[in-house]
Structure formats: C-alpha cells, structure tokens
PDB file of N, H, CA, C and O in Angstrom:
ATOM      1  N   UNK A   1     -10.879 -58.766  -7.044  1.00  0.00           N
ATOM      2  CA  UNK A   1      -9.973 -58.881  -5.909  1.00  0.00           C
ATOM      3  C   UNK A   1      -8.736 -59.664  -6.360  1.00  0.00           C
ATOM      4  O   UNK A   1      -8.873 -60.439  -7.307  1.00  0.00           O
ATOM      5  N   UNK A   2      -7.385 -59.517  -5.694  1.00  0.00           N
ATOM      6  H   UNK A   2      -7.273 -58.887  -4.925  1.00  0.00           H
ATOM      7  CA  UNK A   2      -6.241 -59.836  -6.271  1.00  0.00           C
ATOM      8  C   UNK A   2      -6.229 -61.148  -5.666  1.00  0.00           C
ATOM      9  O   UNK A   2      -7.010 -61.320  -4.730  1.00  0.00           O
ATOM     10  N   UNK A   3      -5.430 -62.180  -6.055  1.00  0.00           N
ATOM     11  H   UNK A   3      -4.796 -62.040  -6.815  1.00  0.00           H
ATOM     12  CA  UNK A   3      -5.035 -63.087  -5.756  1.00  0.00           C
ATOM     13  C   UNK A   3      -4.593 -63.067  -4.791  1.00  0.00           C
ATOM     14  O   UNK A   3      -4.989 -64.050  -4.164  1.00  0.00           O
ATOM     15  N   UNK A   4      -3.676 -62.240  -4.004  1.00  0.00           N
ATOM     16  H   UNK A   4      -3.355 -61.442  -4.513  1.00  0.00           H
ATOM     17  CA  UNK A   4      -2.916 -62.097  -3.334  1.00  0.00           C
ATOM     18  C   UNK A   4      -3.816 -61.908  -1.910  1.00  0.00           C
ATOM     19  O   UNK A   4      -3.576 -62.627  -0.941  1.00  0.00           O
ATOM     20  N   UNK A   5      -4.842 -60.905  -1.874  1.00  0.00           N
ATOM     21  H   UNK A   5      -5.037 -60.320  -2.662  1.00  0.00           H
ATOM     22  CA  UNK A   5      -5.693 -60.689  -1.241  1.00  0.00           C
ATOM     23  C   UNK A   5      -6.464 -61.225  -0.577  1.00  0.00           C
ATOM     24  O   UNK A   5      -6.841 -61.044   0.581  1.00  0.00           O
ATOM     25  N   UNK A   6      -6.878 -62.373  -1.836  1.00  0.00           N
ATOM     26  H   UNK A   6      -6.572 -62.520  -2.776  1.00  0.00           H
ATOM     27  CA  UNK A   6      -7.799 -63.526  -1.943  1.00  0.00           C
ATOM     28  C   UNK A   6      -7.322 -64.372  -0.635  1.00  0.00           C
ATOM     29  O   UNK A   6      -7.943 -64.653   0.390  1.00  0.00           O
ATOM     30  N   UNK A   7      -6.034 -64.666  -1.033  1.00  0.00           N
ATOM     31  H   UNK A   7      -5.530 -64.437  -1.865  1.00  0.00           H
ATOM     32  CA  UNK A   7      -5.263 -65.279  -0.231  1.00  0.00           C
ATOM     33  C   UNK A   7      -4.957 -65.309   1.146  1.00  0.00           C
ATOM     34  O   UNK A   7      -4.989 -66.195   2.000  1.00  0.00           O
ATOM     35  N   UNK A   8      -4.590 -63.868   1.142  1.00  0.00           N
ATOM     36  H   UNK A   8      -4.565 -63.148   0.448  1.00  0.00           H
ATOM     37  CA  UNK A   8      -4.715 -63.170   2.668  1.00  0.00           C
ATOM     38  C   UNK A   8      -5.967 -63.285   3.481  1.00  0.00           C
ATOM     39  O   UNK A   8      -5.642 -63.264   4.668  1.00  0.00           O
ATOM     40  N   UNK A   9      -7.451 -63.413   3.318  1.00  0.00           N
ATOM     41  H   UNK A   9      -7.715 -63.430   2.353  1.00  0.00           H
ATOM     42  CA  UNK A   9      -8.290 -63.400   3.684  1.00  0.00           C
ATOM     43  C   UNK A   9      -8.735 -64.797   4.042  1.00  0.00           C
ATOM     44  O   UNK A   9      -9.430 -65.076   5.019  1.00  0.00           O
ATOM     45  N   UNK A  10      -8.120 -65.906   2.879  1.00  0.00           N
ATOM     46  H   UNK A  10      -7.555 -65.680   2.086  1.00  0.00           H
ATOM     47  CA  UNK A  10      -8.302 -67.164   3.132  1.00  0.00           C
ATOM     48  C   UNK A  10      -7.620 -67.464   4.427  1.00  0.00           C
ATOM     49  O   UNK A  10      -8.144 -68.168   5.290  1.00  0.00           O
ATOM     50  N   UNK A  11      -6.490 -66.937   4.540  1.00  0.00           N
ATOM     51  H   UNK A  11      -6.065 -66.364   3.839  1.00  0.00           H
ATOM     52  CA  UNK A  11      -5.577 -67.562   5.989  1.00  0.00           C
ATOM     53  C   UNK A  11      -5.797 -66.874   7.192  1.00  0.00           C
ATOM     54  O   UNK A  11      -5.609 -67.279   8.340  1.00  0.00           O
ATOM     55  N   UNK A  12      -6.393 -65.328   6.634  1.00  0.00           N
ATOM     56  H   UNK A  12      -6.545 -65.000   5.702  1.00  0.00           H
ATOM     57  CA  UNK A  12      -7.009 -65.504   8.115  1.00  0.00           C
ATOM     58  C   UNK A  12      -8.175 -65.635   8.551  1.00  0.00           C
ATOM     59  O   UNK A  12      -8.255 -65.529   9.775  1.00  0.00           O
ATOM     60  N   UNK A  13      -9.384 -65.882   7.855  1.00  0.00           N
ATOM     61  H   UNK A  13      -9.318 -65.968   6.861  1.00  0.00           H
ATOM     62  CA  UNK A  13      -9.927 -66.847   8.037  1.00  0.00           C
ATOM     63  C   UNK A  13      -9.630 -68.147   8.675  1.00  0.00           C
ATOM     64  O   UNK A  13     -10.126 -68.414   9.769  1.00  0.00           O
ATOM     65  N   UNK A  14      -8.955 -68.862   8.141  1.00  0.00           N
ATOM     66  H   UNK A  14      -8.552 -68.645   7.252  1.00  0.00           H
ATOM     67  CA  UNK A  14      -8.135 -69.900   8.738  1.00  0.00           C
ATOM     68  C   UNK A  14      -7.568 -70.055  10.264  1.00  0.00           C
ATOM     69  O   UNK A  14      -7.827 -70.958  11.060  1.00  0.00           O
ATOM     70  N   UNK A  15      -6.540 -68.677  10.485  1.00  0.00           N
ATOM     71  H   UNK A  15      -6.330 -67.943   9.839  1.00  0.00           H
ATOM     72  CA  UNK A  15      -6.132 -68.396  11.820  1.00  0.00           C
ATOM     73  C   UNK A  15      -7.435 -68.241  12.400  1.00  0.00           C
ATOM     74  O   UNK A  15      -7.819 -69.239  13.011  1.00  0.00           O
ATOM     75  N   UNK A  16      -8.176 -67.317  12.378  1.00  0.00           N
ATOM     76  H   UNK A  16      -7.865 -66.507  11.882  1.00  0.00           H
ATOM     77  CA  UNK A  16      -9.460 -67.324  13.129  1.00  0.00           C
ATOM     78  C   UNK A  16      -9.891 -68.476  13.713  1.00  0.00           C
ATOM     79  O   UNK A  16      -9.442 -68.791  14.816  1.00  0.00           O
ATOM     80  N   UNK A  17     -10.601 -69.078  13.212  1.00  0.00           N
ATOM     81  H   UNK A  17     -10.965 -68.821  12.316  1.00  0.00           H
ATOM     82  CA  UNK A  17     -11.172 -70.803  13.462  1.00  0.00           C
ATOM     83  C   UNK A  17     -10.349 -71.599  14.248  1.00  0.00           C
ATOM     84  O   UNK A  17     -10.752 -72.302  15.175  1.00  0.00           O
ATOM     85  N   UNK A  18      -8.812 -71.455  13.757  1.00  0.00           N
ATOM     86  H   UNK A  18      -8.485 -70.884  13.004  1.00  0.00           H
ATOM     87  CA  UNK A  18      -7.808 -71.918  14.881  1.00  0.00           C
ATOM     88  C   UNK A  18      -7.695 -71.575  16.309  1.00  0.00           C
ATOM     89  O   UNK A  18      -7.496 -72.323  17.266  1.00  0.00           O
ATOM     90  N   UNK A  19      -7.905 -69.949  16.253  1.00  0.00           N
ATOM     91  H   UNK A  19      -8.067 -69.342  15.475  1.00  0.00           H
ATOM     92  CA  UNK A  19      -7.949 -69.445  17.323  1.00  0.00           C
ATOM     93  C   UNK A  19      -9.340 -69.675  17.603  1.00  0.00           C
ATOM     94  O   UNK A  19      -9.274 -70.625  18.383  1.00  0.00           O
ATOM     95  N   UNK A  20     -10.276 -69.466  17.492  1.00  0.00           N
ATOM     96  H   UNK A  20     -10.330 -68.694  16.859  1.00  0.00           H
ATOM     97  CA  UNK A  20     -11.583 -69.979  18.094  1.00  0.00           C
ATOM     98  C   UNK A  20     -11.266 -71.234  19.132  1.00  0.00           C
ATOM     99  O   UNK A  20     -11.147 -71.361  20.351  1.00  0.00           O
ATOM    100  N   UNK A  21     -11.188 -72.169  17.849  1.00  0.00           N
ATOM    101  H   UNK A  21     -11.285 -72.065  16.859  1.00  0.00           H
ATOM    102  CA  UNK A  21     -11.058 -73.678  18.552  1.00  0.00           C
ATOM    103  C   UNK A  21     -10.101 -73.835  19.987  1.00  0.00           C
ATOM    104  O   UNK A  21     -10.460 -74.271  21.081  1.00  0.00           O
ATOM    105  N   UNK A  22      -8.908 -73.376  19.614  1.00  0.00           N
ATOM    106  H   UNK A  22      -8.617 -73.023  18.725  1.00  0.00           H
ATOM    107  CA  UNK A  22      -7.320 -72.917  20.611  1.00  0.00           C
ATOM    108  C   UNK A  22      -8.841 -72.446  22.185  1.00  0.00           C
ATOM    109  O   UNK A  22      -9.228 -73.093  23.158  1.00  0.00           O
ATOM    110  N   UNK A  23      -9.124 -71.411  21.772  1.00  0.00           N
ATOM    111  H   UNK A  23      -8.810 -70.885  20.982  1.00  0.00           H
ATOM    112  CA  UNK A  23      -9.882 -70.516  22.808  1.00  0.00           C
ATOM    113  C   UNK A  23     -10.433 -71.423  24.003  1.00  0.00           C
ATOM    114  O   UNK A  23     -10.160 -71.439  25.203  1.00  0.00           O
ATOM    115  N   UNK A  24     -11.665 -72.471  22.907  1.00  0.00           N
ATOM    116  H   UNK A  24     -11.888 -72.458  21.932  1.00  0.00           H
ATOM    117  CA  UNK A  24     -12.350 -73.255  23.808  1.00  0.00           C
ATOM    118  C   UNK A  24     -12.027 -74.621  24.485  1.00  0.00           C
ATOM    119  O   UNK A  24     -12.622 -75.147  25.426  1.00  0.00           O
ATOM    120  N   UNK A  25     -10.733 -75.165  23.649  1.00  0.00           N
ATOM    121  H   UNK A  25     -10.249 -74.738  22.885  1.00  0.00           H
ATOM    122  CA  UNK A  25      -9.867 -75.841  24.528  1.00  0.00           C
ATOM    123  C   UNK A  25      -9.430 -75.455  25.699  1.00  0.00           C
ATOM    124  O   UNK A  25      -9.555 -76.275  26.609  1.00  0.00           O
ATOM    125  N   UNK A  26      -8.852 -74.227  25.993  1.00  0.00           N
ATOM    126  H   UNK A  26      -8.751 -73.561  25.254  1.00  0.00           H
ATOM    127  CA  UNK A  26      -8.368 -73.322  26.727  1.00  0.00           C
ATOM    128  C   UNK A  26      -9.452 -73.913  27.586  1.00  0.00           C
ATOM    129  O   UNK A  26      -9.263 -74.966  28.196  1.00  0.00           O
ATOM    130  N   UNK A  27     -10.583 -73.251  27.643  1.00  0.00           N
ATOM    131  H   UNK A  27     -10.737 -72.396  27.148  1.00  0.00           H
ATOM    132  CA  UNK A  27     -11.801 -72.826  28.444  1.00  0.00           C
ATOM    133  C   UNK A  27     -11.920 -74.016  29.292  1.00  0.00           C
ATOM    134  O   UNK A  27     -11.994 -74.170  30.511  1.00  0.00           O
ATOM    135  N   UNK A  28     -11.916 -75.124  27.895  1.00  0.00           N
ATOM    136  H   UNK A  28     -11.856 -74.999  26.904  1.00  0.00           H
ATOM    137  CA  UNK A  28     -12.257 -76.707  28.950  1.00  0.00           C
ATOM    138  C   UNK A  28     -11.616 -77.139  30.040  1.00  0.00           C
ATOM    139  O   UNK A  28     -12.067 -77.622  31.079  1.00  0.00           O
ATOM    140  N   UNK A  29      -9.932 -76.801  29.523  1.00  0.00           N
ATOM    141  H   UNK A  29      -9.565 -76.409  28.679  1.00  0.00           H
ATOM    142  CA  UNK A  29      -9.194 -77.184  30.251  1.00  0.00           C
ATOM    143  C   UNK A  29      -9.339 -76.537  31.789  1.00  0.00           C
ATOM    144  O   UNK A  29      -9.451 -77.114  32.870  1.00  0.00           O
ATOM    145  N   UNK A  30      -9.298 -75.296  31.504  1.00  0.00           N
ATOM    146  H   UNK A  30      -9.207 -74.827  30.625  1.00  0.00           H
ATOM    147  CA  UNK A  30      -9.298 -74.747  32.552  1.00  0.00           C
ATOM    148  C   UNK A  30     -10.560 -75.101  33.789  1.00  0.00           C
ATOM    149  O   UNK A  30     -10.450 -75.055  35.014  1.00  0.00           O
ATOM    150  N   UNK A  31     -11.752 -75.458  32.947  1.00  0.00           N
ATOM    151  H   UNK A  31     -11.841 -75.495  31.951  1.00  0.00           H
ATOM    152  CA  UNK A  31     -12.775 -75.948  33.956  1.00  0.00           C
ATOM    153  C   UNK A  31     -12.172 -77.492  34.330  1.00  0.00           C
ATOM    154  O   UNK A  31     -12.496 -77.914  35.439  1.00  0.00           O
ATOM    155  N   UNK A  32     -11.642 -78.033  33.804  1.00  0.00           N
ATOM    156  H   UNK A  32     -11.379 -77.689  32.903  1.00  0.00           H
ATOM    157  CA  UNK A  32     -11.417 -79.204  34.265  1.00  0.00           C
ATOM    158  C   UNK A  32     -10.139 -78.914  35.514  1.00  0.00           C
ATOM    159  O   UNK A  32     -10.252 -79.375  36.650  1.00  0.00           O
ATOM    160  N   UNK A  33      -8.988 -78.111  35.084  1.00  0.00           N
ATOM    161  H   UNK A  33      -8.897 -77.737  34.161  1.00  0.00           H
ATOM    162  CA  UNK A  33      -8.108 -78.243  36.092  1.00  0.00           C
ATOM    163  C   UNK A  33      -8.965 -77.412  37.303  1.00  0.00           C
ATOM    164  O   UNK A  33      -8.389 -77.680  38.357  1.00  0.00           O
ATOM    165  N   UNK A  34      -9.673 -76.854  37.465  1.00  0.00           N
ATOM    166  H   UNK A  34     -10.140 -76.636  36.608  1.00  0.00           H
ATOM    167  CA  UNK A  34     -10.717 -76.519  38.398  1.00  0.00           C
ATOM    168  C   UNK A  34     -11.113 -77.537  39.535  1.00  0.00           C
ATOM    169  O   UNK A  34     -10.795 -77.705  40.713  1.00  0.00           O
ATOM    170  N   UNK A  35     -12.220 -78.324  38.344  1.00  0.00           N
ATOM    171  H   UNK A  35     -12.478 -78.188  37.388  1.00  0.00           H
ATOM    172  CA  UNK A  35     -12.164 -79.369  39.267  1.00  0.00           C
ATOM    173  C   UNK A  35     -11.516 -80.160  40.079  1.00  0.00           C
ATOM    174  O   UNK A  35     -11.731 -80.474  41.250  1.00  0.00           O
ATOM    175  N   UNK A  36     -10.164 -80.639  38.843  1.00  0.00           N
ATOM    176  H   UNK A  36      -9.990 -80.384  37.892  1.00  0.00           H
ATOM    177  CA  UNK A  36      -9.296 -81.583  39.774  1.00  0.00           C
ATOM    178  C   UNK A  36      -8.481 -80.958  40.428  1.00  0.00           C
ATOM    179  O   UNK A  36      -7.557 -81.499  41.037  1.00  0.00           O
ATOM    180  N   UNK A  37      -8.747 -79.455  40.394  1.00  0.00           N
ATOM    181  H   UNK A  37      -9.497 -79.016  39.899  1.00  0.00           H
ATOM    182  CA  UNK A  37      -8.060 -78.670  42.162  1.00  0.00           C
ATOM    183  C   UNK A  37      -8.752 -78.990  43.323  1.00  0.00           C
ATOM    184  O   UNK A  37      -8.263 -79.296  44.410  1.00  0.00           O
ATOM    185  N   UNK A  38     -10.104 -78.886  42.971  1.00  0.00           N
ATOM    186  H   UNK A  38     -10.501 -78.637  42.088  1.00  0.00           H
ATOM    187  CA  UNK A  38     -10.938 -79.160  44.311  1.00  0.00           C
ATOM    188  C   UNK A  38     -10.942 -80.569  44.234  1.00  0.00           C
ATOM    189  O   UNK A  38     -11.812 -80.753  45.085  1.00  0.00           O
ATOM    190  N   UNK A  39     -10.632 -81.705  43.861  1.00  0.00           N
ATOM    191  H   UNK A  39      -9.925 -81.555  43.170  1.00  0.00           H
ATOM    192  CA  UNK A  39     -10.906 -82.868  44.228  1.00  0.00           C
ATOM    193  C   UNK A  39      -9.381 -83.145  45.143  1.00  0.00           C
ATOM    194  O   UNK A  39      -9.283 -83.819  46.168  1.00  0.00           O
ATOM    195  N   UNK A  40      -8.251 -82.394  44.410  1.00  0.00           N
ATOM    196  H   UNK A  40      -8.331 -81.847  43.577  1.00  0.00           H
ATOM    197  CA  UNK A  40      -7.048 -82.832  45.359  1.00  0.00           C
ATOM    198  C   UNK A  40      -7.341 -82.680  46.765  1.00  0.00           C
ATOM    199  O   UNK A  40      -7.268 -83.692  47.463  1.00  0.00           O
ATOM    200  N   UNK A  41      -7.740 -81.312  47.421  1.00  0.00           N
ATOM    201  H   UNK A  41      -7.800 -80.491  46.854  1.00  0.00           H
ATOM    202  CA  UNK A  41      -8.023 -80.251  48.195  1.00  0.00           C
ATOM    203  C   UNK A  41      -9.256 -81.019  48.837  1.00  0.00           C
ATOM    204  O   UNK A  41      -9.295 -80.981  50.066  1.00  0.00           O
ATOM    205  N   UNK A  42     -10.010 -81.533  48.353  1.00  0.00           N
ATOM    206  H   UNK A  42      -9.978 -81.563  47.354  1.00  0.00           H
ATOM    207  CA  UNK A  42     -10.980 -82.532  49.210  1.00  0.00           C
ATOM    208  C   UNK A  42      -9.793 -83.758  49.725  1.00  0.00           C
ATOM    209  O   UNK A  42      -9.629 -84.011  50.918  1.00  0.00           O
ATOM    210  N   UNK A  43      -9.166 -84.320  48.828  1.00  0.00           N
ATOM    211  H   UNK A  43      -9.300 -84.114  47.858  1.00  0.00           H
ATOM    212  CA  UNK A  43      -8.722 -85.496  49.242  1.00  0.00           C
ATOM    213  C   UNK A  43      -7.480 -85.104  50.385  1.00  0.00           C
ATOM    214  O   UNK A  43      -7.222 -85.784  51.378  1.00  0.00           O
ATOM    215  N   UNK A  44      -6.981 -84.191  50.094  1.00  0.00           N
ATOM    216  H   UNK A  44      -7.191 -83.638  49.287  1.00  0.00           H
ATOM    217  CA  UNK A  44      -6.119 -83.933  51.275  1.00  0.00           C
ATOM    218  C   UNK A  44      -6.496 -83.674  52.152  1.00  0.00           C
ATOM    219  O   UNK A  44      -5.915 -84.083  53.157  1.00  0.00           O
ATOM    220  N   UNK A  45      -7.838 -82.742  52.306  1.00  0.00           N
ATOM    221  H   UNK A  45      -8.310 -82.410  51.490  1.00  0.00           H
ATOM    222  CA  UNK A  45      -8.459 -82.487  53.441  1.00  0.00           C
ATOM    223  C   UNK A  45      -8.958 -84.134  54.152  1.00  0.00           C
ATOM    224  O   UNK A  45      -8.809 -84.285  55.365  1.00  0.00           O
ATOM    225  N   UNK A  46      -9.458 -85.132  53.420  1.00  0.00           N
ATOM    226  H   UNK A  46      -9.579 -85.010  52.435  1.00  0.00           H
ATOM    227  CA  UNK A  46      -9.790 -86.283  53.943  1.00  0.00           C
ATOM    228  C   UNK A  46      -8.741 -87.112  54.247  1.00  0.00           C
ATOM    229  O   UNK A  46      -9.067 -87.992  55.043  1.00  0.00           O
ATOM    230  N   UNK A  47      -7.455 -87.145  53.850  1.00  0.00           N
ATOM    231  H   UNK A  47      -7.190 -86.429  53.203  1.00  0.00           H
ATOM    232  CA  UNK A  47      -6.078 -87.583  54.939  1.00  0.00           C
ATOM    233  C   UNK A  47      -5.749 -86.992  55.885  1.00  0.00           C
ATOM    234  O   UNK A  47      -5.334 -87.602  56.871  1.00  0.00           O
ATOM    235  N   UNK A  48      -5.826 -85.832  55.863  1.00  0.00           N
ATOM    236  H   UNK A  48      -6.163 -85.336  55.062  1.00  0.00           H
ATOM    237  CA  UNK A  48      -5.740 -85.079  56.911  1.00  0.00           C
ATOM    238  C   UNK A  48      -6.761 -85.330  57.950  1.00  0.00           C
ATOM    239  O   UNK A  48      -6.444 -84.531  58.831  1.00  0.00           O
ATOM    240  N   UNK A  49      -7.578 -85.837  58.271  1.00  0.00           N
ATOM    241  H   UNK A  49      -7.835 -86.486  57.556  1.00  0.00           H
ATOM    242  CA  UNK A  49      -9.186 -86.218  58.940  1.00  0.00           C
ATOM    243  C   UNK A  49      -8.397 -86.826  59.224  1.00  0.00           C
ATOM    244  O   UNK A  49      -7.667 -86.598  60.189  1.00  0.00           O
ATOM    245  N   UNK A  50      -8.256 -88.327  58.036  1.00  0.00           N
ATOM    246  H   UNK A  50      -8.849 -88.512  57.253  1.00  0.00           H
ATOM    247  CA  UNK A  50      -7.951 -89.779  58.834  1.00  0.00           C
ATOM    248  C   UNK A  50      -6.742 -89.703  59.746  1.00  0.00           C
ATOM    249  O   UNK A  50      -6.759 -90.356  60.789  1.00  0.00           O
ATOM    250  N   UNK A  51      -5.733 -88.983  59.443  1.00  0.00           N
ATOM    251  H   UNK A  51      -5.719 -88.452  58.596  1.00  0.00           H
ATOM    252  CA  UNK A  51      -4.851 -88.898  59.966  1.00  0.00           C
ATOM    253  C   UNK A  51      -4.815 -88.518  61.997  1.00  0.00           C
ATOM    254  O   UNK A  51      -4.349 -89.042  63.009  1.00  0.00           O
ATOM    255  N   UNK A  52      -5.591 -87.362  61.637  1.00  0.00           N
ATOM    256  H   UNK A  52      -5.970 -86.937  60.815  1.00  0.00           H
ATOM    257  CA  UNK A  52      -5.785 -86.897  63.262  1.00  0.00           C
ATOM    258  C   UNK A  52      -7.117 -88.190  63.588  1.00  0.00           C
ATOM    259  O   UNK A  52      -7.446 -88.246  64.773  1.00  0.00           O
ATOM    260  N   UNK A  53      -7.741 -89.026  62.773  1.00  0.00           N
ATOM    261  H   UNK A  53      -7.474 -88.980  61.810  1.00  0.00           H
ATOM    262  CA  UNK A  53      -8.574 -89.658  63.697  1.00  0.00           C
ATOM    263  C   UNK A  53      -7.965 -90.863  64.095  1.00  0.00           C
ATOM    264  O   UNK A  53      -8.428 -91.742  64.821  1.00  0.00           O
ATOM    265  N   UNK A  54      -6.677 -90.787  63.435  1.00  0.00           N
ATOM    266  H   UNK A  54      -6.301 -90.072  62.845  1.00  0.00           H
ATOM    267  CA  UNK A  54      -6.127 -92.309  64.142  1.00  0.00           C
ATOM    268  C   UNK A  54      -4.763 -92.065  64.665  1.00  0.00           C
ATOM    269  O   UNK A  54      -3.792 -92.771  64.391  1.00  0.00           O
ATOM    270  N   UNK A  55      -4.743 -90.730  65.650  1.00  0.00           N
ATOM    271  H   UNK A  55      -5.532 -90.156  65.872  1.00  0.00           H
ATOM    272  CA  UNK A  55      -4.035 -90.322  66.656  1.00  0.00           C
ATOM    273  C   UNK A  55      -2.830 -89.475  66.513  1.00  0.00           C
ATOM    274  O   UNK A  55      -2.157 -89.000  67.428  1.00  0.00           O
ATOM    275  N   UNK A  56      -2.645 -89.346  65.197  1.00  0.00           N
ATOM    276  H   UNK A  56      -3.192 -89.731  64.454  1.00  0.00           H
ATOM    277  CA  UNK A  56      -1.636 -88.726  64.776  1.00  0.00           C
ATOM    278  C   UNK A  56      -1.933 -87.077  64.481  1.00  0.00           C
ATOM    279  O   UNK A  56      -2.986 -86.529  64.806  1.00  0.00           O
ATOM    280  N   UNK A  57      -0.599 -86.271  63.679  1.00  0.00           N
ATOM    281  H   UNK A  57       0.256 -86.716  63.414  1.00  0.00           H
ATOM    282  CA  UNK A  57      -1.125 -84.933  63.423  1.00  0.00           C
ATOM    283  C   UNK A  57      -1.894 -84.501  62.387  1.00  0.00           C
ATOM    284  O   UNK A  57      -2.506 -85.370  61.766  1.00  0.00           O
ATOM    285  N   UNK A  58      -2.004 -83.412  62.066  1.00  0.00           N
ATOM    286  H   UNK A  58      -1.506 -82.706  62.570  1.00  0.00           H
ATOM    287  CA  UNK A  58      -2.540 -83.111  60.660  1.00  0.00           C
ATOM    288  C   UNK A  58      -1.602 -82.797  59.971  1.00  0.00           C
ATOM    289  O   UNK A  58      -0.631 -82.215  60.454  1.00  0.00           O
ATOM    290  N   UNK A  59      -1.691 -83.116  58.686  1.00  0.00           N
ATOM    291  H   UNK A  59      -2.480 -83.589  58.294  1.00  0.00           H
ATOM    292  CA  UNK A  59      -0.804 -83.209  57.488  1.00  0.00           C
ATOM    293  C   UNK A  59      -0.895 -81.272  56.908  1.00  0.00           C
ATOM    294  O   UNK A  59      -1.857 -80.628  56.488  1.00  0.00           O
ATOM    295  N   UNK A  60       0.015 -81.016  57.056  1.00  0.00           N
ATOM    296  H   UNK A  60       0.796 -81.539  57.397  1.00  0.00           H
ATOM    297  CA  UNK A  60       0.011 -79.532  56.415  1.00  0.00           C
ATOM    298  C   UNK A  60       0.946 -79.766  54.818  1.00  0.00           C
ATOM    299  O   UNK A  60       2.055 -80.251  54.597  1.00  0.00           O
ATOM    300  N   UNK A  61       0.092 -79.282  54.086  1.00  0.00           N
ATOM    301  H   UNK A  61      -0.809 -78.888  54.265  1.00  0.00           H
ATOM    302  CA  UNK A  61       0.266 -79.539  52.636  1.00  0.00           C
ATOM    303  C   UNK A  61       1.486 -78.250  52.537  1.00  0.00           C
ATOM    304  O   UNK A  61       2.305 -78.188  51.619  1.00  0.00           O
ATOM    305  N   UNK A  62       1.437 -77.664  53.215  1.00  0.00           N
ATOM    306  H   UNK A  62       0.772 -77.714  53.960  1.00  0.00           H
ATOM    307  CA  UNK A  62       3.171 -76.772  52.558  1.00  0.00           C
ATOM    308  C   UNK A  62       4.009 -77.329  53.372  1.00  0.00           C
ATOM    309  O   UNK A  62       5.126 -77.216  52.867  1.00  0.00           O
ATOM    310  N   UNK A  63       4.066 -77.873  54.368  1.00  0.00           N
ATOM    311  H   UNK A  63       3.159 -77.965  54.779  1.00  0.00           H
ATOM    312  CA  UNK A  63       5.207 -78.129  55.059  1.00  0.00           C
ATOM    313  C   UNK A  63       6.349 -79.147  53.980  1.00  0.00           C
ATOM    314  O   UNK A  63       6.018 -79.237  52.798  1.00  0.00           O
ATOM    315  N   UNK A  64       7.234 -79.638  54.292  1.00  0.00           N
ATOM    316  H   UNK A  64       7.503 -79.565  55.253  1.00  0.00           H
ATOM    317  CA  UNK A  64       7.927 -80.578  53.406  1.00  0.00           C
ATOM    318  C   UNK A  64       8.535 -81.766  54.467  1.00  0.00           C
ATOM    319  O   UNK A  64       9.185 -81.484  55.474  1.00  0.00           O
ATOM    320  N   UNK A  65       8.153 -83.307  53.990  1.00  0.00           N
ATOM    321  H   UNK A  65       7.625 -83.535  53.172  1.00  0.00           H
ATOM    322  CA  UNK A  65       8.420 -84.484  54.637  1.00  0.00           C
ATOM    323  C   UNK A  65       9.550 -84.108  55.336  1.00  0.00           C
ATOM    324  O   UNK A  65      10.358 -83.192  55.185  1.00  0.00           O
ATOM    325  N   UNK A  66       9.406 -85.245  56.344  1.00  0.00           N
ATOM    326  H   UNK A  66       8.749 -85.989  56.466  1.00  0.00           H
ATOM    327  CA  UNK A  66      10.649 -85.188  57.305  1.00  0.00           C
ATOM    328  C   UNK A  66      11.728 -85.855  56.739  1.00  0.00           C
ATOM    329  O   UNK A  66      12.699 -85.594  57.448  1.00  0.00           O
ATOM    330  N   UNK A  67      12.017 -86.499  55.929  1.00  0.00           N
ATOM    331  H   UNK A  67      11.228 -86.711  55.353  1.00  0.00           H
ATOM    332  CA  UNK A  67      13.024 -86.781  54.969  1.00  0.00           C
ATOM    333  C   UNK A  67      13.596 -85.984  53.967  1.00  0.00           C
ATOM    334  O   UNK A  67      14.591 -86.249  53.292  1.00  0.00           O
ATOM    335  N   UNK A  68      12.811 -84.877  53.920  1.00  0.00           N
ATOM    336  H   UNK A  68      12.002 -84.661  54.468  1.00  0.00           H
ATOM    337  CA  UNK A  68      13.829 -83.520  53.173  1.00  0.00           C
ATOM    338  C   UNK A  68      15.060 -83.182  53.543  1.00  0.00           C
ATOM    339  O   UNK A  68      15.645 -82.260  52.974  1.00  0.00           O
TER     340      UNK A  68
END
C-alpha cells in the first residue's frame, strides 16, 4: 500500500472518531437542553401560580413587559 494511501486511511480514521465523539456530545447536549427546557417551563409555570395566588394576573411568557 502507498504511502499516500496509508495516509489517507490514517485521517480518516481520525475524522471518524472525531465525528463519533462530535455525535455524542451532540446527543448529551441535547438531553440536557431538554431538561433545562422543562425545568424553565416548570418554573414559570410556578410564578405564574404564585403570582395569581397572591392576587395578581398570570404571567404569559410571550407577552412582552410593560416597559417595552
């Protein structure tokens, strides 16, 4: 086999493993921003509670502050 070849096979080899690794970062991340979607989405939902339980409205997460 040529050197050249040799070579070629070494790097992608190389890319491979990169991309593997790349892949399952990916994966983690994505389970993690998962979670901390549903933890926002809990926590807003629980200002939103406190909010109407201490007489006021509910907080609608698209609306934009009254200081816009």
């Amino acid at each position: 086999m040529s050197d050249k070849t040799l070579h070629l096979e070494e790097q992608i080899a190389h890319l491979t493993r990169a991309v593997e690794e790349l892949s399952d970062i990916v994966v983690r991340q994505e389970r993690e921003l998962a979670i901390l979607t549903r933890r926002s989405e809990m926590l807003m939902e629980r200002e939103a509670g406190r909010e109407l339980d201490a007489g006021g409205t509910a907080m609608m997460t698209d609306e934009r502050p009254p200081h816009w």
